[in-house]
FIVEX-146996 format. One record per residue: residue in three letters; x, y, z of N, C-alpha, C, O in turn; residue number from 1. Coordinates in steps of 0.05 Angstrom, whole numbers. Each point is the difference from the previous one (the first is absolute). Layout:
<nodes>
NODE:ALA:X:Y:Z:X:Y:Z:X:Y:Z:X:Y:Z:NUM
...
</nodes>
This chain:
<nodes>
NODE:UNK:401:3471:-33:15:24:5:-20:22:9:-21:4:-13:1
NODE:UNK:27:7:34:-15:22:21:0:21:-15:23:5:-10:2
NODE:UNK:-40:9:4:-1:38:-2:0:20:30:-17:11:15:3
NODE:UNK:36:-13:-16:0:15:32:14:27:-15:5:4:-24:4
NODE:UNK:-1:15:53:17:27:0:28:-22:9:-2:-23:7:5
NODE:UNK:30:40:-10:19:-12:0:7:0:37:-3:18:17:6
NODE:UNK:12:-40:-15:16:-7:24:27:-9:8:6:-23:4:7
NODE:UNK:9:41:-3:24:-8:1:22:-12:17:15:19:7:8
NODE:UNK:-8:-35:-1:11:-21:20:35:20:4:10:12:-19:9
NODE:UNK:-2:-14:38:30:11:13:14:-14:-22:-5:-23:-7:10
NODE:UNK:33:45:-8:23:-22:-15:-9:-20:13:-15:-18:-8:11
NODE:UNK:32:26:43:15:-19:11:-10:-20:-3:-24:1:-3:12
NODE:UNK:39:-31:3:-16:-18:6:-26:-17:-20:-10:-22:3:13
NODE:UNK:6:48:-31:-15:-10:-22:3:-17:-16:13:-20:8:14
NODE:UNK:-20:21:-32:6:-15:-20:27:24:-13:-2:25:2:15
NODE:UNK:32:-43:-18:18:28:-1:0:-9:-34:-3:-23:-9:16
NODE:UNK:6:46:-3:2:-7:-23:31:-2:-15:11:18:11:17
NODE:UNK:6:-29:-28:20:2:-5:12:-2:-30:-9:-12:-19:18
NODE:UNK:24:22:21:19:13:-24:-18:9:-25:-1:-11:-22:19
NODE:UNK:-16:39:33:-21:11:-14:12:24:-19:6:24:6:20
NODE:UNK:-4:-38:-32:16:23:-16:-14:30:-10:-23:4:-7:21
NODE:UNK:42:12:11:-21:35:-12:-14:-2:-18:-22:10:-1:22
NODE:UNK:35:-29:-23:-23:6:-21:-2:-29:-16:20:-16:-3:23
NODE:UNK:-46:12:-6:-4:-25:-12:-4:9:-27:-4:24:-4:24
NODE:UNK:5:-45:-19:-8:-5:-29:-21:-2:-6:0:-25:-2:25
NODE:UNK:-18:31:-2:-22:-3:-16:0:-17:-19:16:-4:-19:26
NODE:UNK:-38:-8:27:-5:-26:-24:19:-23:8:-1:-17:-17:27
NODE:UNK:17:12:36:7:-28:17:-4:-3:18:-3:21:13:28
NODE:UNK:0:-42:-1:-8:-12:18:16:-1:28:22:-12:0:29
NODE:UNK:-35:30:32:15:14:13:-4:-27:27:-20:-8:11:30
NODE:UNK:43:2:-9:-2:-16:23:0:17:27:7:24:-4:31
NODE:UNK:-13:-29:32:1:18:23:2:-24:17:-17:-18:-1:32
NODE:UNK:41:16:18:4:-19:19:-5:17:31:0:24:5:33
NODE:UNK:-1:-41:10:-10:8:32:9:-23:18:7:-22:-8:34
NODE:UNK:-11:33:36:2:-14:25:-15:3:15:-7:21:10:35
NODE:UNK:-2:-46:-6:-24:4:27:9:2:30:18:-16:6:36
NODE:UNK:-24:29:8:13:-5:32:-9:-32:10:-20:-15:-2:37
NODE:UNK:48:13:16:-10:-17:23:-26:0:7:-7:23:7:38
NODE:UNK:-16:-45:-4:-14:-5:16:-27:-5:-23:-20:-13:4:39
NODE:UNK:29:33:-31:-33:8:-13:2:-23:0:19:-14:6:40
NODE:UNK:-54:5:-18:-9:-11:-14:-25:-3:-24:-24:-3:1:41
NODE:UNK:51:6:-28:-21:12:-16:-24:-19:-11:-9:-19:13:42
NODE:UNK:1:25:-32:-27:-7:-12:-2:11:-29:14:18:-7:43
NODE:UNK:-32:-32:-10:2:-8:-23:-19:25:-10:0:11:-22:44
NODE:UNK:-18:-6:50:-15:39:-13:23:14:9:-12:20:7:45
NODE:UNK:36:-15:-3:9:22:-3:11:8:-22:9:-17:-15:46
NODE:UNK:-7:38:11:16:10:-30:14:28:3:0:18:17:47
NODE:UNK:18:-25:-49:22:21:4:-12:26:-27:-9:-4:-22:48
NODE:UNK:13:23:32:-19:30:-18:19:6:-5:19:-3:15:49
NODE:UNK:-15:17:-43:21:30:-15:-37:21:7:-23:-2:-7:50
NODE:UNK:45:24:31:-21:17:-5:16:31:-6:24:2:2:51
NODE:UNK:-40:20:-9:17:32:8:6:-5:22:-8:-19:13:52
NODE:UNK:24:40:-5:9:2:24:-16:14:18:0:-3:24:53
NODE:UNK:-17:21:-42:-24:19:12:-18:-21:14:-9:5:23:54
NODE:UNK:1:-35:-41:-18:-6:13:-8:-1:29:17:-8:16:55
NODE:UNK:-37:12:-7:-11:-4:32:-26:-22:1:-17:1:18:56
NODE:UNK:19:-21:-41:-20:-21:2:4:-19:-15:7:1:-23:57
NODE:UNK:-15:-27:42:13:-25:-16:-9:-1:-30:17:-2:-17:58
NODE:UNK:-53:1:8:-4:3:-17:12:20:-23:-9:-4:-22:59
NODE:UNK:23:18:24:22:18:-17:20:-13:-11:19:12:-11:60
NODE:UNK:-19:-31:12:27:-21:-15:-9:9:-25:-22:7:-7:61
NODE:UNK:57:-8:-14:-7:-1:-29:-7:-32:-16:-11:-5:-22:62
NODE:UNK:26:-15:46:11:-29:-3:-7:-14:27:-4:9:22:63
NODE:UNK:5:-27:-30:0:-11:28:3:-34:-8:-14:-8:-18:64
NODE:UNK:35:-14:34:5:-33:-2:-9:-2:28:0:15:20:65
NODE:UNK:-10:-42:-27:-1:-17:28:31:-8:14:17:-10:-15:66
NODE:UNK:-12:13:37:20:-4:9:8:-37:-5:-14:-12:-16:67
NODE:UNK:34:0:30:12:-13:6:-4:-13:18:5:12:21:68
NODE:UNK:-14:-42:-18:-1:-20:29:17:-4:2:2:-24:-5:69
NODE:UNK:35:39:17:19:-23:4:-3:-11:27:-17:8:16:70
NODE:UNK:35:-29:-10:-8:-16:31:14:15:19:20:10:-11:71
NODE:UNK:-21:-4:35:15:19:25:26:-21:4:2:-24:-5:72
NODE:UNK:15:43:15:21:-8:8:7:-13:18:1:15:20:73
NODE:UNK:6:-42:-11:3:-13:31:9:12:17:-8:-2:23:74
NODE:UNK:26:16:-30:20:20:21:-16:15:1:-4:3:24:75
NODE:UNK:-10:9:-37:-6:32:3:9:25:-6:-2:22:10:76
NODE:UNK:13:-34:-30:17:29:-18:-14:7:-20:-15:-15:-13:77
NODE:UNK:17:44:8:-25:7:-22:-5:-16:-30:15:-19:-2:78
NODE:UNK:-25:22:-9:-6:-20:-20:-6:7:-31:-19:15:-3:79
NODE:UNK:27:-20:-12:15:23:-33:-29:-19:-26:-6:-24:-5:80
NODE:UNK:-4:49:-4:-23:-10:-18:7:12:-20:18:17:0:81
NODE:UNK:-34:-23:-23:-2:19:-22:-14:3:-22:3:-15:-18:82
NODE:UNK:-20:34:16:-14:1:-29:1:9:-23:20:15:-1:83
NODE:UNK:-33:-17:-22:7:10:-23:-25:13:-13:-23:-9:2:84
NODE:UNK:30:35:-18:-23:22:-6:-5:-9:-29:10:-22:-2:85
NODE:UNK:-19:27:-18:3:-13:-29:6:25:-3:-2:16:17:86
NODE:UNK:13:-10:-45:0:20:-17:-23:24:0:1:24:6:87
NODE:UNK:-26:-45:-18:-19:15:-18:-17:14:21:-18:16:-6:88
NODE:UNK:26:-25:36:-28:14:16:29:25:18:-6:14:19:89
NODE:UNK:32:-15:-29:11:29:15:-8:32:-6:-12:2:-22:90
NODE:UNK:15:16:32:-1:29:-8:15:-4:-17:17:-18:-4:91
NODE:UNK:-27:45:-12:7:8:-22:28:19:12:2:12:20:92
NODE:UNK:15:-16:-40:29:21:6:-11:33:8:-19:11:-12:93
NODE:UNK:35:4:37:-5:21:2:10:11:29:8:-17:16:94
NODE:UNK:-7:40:-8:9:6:30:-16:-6:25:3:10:23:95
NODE:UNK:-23:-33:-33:-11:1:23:9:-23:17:0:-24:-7:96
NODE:UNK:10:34:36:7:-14:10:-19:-29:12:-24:2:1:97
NODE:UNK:36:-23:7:-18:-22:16:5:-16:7:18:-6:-16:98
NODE:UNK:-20:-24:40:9:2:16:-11:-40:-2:-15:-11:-17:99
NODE:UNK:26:3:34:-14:-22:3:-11:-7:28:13:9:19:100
NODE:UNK:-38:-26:-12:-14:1:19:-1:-24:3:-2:-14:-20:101
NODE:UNK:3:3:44:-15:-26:16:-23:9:10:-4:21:13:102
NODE:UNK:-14:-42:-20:-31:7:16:-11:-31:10:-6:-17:-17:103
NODE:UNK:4:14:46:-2:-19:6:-40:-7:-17:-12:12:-17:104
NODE:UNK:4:-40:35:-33:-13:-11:-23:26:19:-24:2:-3:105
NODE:UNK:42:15:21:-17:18:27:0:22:-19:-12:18:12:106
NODE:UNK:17:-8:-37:12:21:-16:16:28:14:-5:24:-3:107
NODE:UNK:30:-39:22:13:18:19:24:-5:-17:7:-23:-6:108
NODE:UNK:9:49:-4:20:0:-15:24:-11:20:-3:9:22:109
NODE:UNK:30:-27:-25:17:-14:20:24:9:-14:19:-16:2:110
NODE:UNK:-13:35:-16:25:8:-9:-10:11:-30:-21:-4:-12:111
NODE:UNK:51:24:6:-3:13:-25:27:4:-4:17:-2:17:112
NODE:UNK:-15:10:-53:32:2:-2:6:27:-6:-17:18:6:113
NODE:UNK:40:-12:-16:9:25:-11:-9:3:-14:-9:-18:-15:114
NODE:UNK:5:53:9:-11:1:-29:16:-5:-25:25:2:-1:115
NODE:UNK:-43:-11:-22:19:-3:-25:-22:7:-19:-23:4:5:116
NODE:UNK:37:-4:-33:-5:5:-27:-4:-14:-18:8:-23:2:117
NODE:UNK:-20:30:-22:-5:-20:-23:4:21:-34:-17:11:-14:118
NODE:UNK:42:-12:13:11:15:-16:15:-15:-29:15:-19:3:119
NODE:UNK:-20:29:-25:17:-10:-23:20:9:5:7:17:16:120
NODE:UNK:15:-39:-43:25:7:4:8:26:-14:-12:4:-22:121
NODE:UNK:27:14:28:13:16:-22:17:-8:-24:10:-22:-4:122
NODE:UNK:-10:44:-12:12:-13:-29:20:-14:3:6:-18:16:123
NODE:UNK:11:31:-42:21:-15:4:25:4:25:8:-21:10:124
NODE:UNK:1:41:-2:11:1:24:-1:-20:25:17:-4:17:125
NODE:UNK:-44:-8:-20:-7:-27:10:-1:-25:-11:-8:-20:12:126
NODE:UNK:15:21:-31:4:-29:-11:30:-6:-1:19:16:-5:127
NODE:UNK:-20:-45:13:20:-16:-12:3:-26:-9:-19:-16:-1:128
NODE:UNK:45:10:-6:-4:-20:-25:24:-22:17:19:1:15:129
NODE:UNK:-37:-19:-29:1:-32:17:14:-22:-20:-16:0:-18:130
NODE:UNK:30:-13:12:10:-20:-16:-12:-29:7:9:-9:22:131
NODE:UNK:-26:-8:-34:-14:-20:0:12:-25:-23:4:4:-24:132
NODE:UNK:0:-24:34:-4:-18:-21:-15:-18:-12:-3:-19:16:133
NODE:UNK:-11:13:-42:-20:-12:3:17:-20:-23:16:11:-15:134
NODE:UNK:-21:-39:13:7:-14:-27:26:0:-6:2:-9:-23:135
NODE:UNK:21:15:33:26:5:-11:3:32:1:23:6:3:136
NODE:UNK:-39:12:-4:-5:25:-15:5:26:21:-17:0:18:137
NODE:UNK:38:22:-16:-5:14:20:-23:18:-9:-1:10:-23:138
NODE:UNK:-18:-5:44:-14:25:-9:2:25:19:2:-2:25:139
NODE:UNK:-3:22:-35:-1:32:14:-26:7:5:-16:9:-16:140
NODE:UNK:12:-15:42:-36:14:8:14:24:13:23:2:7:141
NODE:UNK:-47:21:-4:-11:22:7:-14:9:16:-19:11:-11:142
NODE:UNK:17:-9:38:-26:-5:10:8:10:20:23:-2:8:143
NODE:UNK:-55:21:9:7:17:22:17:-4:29:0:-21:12:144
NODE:UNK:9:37:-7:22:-6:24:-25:-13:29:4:-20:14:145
NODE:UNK:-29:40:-15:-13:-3:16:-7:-33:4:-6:-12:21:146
NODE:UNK:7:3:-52:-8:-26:3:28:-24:4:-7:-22:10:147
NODE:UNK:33:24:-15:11:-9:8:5:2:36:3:-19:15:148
NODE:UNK:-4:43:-9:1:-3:27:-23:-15:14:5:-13:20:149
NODE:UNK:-32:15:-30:-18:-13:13:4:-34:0:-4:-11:21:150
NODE:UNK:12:-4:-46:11:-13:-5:18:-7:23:-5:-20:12:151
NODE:UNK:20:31:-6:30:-10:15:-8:7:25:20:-2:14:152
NODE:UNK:-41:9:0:-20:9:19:-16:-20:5:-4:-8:23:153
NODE:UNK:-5:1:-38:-28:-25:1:27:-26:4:-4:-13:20:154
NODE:UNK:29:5:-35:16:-27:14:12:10:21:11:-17:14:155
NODE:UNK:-8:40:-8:11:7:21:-13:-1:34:10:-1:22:156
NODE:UNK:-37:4:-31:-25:-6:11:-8:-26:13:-6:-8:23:157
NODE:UNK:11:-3:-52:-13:-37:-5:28:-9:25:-5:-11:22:158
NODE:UNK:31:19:-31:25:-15:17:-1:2:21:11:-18:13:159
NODE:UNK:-27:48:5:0:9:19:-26:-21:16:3:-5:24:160
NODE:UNK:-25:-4:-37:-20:-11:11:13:-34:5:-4:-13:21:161
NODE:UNK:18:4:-42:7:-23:12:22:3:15:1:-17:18:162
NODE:UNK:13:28:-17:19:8:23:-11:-2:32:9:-13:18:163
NODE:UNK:-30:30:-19:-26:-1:19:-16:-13:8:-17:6:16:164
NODE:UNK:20:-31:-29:-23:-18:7:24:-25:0:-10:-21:8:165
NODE:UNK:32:19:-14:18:-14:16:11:9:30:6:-17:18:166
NODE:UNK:-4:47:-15:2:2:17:-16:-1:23:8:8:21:167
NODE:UNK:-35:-20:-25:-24:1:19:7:-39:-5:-10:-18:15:168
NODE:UNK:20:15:-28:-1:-28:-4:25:-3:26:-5:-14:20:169
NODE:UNK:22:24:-24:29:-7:16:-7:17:31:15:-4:19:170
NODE:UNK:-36:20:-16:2:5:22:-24:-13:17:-7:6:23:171
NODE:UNK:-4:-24:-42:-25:-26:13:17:-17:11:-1:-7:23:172
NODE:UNK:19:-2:-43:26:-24:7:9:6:32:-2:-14:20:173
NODE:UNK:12:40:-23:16:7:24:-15:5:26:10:-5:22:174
NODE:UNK:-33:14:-27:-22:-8:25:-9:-25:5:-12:-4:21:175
NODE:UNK:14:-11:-34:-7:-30:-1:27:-6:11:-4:-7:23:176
NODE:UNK:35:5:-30:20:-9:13:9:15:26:15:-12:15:177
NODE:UNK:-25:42:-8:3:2:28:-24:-7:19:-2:9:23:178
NODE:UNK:-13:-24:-34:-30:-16:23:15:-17:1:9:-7:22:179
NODE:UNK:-2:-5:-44:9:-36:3:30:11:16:12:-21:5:180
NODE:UNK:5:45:4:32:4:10:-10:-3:24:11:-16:15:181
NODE:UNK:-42:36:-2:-11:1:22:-12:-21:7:0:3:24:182
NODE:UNK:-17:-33:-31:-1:-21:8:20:-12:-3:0:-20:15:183
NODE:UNK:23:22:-30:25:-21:9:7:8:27:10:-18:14:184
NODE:UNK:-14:42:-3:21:11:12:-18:-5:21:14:-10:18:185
NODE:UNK:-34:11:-10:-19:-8:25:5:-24:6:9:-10:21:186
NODE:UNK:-17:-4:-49:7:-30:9:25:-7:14:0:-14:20:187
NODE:UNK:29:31:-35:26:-10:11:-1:19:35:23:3:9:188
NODE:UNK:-37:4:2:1:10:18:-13:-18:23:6:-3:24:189
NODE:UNK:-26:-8:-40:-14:-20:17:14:-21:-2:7:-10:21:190
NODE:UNK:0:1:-39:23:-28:5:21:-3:21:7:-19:13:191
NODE:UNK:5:60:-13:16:4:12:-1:-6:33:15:-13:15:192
NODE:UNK:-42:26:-10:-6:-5:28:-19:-35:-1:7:-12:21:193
NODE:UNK:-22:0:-34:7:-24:12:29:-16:0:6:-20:13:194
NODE:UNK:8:34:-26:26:-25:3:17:17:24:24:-5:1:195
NODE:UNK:-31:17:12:9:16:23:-11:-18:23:12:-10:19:196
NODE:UNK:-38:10:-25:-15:-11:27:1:-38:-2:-7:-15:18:197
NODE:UNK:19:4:-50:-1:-28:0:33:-2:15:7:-21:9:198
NODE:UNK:10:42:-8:24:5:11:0:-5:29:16:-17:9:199
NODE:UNK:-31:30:7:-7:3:25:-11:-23:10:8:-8:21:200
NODE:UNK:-30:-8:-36:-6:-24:12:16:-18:-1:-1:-20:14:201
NODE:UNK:24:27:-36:17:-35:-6:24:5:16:16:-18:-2:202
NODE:UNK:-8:43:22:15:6:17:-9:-11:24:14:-12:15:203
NODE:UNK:-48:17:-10:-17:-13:27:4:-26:-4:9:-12:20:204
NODE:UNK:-13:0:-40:-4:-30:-8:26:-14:11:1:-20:15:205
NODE:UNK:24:37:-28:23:-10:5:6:-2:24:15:-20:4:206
NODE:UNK:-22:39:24:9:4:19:-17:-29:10:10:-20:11:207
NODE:UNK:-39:27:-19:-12:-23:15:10:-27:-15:-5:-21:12:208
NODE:UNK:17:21:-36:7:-46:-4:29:5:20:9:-21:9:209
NODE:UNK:4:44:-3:25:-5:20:-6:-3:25:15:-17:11:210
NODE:UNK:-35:29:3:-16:-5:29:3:-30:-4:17:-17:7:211
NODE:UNK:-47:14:-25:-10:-24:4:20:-24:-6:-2:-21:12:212
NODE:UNK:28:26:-34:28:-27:3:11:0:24:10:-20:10:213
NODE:UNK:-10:39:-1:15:1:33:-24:-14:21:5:-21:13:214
NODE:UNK:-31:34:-11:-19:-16:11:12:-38:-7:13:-14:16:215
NODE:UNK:-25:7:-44:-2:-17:-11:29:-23:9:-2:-22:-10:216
NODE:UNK:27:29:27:28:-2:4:-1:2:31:17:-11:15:217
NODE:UNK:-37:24:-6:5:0:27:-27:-29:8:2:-8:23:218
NODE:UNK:-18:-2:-33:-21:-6:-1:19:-32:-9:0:-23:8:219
NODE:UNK:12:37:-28:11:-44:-8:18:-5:23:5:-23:6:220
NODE:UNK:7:44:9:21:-7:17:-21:-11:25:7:-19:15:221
NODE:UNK:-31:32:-11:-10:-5:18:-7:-25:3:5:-12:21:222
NODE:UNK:-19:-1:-45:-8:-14:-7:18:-24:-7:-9:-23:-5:223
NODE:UNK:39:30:4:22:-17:10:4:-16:22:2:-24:3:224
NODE:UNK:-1:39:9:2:1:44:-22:-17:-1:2:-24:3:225
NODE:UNK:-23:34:-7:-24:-19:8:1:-25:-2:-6:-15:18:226
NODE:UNK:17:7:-52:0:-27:-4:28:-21:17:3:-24:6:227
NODE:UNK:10:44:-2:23:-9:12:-9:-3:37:10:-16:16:228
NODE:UNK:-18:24:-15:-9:10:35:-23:-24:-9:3:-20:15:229
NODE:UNK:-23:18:-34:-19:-27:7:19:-24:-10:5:-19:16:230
NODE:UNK:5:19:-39:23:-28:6:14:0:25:-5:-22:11:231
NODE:UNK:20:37:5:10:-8:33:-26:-12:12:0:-24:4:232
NODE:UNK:-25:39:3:-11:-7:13:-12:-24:-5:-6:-12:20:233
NODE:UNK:1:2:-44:-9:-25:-11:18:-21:10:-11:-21:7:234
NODE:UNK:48:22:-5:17:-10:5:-4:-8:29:1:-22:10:235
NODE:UNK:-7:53:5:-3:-13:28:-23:-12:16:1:-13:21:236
NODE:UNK:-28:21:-38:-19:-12:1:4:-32:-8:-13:-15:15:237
NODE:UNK:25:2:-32:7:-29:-3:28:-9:21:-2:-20:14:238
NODE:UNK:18:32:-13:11:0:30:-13:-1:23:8:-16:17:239
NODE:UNK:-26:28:-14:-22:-5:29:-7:-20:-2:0:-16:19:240
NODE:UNK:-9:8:-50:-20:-18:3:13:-25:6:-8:-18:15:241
NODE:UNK:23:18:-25:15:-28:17:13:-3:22:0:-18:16:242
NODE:UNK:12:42:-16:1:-6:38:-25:-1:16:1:-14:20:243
NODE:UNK:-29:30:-27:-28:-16:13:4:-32:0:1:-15:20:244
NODE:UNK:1:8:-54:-9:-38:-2:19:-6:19:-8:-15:18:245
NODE:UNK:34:26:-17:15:-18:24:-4:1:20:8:-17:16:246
NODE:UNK:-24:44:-8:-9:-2:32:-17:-17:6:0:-16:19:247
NODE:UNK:-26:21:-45:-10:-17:8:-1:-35:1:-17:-11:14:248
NODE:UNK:34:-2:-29:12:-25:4:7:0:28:0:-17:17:249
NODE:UNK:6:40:-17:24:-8:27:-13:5:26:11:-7:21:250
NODE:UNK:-46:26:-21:-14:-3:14:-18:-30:-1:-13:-10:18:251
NODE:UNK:15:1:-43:-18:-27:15:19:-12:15:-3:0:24:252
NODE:UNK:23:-12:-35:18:-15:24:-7:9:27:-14:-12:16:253
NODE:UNK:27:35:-13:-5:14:29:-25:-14:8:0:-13:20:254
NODE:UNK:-26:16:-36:-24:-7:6:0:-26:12:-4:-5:24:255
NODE:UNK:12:-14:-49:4:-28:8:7:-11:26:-12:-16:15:256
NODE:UNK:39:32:-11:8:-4:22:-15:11:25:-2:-14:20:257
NODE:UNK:-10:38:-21:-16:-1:30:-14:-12:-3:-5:-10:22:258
NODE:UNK:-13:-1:-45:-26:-22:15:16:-31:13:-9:-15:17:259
NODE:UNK:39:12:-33:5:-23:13:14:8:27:3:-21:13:260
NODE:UNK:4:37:-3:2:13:22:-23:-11:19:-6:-18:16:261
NODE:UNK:-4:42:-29:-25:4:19:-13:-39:3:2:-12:22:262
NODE:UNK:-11:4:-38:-9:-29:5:24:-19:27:-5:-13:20:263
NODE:UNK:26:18:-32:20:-12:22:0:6:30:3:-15:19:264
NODE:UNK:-7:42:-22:-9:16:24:-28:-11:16:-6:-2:23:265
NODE:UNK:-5:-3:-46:-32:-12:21:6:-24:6:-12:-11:19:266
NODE:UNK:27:1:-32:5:-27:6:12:-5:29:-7:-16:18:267
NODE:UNK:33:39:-22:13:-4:26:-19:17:27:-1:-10:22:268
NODE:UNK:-8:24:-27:-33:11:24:-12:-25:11:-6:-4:24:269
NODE:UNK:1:-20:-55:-23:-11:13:23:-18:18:-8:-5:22:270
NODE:UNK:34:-6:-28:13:-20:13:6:13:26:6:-15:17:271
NODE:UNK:-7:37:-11:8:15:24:-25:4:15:1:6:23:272
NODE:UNK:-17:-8:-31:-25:2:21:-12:-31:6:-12:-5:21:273
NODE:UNK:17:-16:-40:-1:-25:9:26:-9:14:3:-23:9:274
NODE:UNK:14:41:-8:30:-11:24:-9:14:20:5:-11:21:275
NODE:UNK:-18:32:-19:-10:14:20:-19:-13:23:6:-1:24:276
NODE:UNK:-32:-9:-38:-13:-12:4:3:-26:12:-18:-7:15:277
NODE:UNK:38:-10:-19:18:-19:7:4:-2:21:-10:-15:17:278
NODE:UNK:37:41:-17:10:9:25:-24:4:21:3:-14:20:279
NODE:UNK:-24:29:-20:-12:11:14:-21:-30:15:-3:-2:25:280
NODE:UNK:-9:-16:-42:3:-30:4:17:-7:24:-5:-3:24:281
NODE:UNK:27:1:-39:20:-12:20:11:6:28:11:-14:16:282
NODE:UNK:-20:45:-14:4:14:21:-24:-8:22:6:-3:24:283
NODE:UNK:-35:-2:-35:-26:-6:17:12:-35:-1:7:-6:22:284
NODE:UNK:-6:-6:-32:13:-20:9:23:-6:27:0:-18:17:285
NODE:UNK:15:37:-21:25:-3:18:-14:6:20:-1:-19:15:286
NODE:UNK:-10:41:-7:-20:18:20:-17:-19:17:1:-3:25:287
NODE:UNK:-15:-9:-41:-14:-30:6:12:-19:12:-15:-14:14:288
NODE:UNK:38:7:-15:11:-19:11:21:4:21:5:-16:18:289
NODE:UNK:9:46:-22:-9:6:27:-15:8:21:10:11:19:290
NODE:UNK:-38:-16:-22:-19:7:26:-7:-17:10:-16:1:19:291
NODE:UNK:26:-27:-33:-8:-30:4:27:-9:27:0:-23:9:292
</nodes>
């Protein structure tokens, strides 16, 4: 803890102090709850001072606790601590006012509260009486108002802190279920547009297996004709082919017959040129016999 001159940090935005009563009891034990802003982050040297109100330096505390490590908030909502003063080290009862202080480990004061008091109770005009049972037994206590109210102050306090620290509990939940609303909701967005675009291709897809059945239909038909057009032609290709073999049978004959032609023919050449020859004989003969 620093001895500095005092430094005082803006309310705004400080450490805030809360439900700081006018006047305290002497001789019990004074709880002082607070909130840290968004963002601090405290430390185990900082501490919380009862000082005058006059004071103008940290070292001027009458008291002083070490603060509170609680953990920061995920969200970032301010964050609720609290310490406790003992008895034996408060001011003594009297008008002097005083205040409570945050002083960060830098000894720069981060908030202060209202002023308050540390005053006994008044007589009896201030007391009242309480019915208790102990053992079967009713009993009639007596006892200052100041201290029943502090009493009903401190559970009123205590109810208020867990109240508060469920509600930092329920509003972790709820930042945790609107990340996980905002990744559902990205995700269902992206699902949305791939099943948009798996939409669009199975429309392409479809158009193209209808092309391609109609292709695939014009292609068997084609491929119909063909086989039908090469069975004719196979038909008339074996049709030729036998009217070839018969031609050609029917050219050897032909054949046959001109060589026996033709041989007959030489035959009758050579008998005609030896009748020729004959004749032509017989003529130089005749010729001969008449010159005789």
């Amino acid at each position: 803890m620093e001895e500095s001159s005092l430094s005082r940090a803006p309310s705004r935005g400080g450490v805030n102090f809360l439900n700081v009563a006018r006047t305290y009891i002497p001789n019990t034990k004074v709880e002082c709850h607070y909130t840290l802003p968004p963002g601090t982050v405290p430390s185990a040297s900082d501490w919380i001072g009862i000082f005058k109100v006059e004071a103008a330096c940290v070292r001027d505390y009458h008291t002083f606790v070490w603060s509170s490590v609680p953990e920061s908030a995920a969200d970032g909502s301010p964050v609720h601590a609290s310490v406790q003063f003992q008895a034996s080290y408060l001011p003594k009862p009297g008008a002097q006012l005083y205040q409570f202080r945050y002083v960060n480990r830098q000894g720069r004061v981060c908030g202060q509260s209202p002023p308050f008091q540390f005053r006994e109770p008044r007589p009896m005009d201030e007391l009242v009486t309480m019915e208790e049972t102990d053992g079967g037994s009713d009993i009639l206590l007596v006892v200052p108002k100041a201290t029943v109210l502090q009493n009903q102050l401190d559970e009123s306090q205590q109810e208020r802190n867990d109240l508060m620290q469920l509600k930092l509990q329920l509003e972790g939940q709820v930042t945790e279920l609107r990340s996980q609303v905002q990744d559902l909701e990205t995700a269902l967005a992206t699902a949305r547009q791939e099943h948009a675009e798996l939409t669009e291709q199975y429309k392409g897809l479809s158009r193209s297996h209808g092309e391609l059945i109609e292709e695939r239909d014009i292609l068997s038909q084609q491929q119909g004709d063909h086989v039908a057009r090469i069975l004719e032609l196979e038909d008339d290709i074996q049709t030729i082919s036998e009217k070839v073999l018969t031609k050609e049978v029917e050219l050897d004959r032909v054949r046959d017959t001109v060589k026996a032609l033709t041989r007959e023919q030489e035959k009758l050449f050579g008998q005609l040129k030896e009748a020729q020859a004959d004749k032509e004989q017989s003529e130089v003969r005749a010729q001969s016999r008449f010159a005789f």
